[in-house]
C-alpha positions in Angstrom: 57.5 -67.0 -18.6 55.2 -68.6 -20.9 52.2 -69.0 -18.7 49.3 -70.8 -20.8 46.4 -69.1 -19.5 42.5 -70.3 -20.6 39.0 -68.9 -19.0 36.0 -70.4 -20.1 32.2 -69.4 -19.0 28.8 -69.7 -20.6 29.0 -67.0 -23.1 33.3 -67.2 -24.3 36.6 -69.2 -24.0 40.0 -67.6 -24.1 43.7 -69.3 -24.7 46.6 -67.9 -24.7 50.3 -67.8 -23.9 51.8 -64.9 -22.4 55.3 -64.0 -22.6 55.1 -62.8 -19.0 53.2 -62.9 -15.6 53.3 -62.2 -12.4 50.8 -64.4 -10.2 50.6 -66.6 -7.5 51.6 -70.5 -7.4 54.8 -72.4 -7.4 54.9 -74.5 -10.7 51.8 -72.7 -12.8 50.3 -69.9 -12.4 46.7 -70.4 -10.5 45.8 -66.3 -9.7 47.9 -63.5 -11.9 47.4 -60.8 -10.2 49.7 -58.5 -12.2 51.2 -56.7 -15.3 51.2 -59.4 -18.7 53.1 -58.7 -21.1 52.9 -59.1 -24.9 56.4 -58.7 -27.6 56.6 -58.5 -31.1 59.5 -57.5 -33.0 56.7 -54.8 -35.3 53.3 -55.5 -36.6 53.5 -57.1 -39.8 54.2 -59.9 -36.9 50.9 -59.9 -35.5 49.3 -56.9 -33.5 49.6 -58.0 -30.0 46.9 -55.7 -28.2 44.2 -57.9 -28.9 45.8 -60.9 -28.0 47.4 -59.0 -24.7 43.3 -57.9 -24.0 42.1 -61.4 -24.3 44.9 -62.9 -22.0 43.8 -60.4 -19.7 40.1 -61.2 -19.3 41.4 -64.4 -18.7 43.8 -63.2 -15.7 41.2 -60.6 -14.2 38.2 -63.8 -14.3 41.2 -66.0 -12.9 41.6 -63.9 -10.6 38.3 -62.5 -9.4 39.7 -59.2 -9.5 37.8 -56.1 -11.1 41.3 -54.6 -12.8 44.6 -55.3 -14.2 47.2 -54.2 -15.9 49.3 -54.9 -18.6 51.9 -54.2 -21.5 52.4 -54.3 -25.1 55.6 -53.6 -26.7 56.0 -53.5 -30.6 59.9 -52.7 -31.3 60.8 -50.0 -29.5 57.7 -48.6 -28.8 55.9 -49.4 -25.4 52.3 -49.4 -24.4 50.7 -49.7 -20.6 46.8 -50.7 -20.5 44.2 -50.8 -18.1 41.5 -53.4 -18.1 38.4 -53.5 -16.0 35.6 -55.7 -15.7 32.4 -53.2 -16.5 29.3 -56.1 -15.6 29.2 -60.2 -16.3 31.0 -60.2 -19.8 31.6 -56.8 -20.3 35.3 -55.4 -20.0 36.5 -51.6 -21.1 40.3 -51.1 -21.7 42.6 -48.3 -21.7 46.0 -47.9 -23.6 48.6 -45.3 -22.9 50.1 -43.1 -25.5 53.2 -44.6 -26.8 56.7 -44.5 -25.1 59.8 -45.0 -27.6 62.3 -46.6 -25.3 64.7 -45.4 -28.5 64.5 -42.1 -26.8 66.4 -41.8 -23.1 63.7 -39.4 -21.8 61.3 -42.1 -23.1 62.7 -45.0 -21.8 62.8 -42.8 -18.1 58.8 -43.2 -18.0 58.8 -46.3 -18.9 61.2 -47.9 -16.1 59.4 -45.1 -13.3 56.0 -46.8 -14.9 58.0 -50.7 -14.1 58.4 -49.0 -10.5 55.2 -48.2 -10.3 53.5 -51.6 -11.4 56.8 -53.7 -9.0 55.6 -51.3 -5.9 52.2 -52.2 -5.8 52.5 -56.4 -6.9 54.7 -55.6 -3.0 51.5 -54.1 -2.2 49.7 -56.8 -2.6 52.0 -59.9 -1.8 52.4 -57.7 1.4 48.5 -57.1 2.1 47.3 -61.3 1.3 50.5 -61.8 3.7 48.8 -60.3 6.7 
């Protein structure tokens, strides 16, 4: 919970705090490998996609991975996204339509969506294990 995560190459530097990550390392996070997550109680708060897409670069270069994945959530209203690394610097993202977690069918996709994202992080801690 937290997690301060900064990249910094020739061309950009990213900061940020995420409110949520799943990585590797026993006191600080060294390689998120999974799902970060932004909140904020509604917009006039701050629009968190763009700070969730720069923490993200920073995980996926962290990382050396080529993908990860993520979450917004304004209010009741959650997002998913996608981000993968195009070329050196270049990233393309993409953003679910919205789930209202207000609404029980709703809030159904979102925790089989959680399952989804818990089943393969066990994927992966299982597959580095070996």
């Amino acid at each position: 919970y937290e997690a301060k995560l900064h990249y910094k190459n020739s061309g950009f530097s990213l900061t940020g705090t995420v409110d949520f990550v799943i990585g590797k390392g026993l006191d600080r996070v060294k390689s998120p490998i999974f799902f970060i997550q932004e909140f904020k109680k509604g917009k006039e708060f701050s629009d968190p996609e763009p700070q969730l897409i720069g923490e993200m670069i920073a995980g996926l270069e962290i990382s050396k991975v080529s993908k990860i994945k993520g979450a917004f959530i304004v209010g009741a209203i959650w997002n998913f996204v996608v981000l993968e690394k195009v070329s050196e610097n270049s990233y393309r993202y993409f953003v679910s339509r919205n789930f209202d977690s207000s609404d029980l069918e709703k809030l159904k996709q979102i925790y089989k969506n959680l399952l989804f994202v818990k089943n393969e992080i066990i994927s992966i801690i299982e597959k580095d294990e070996k």
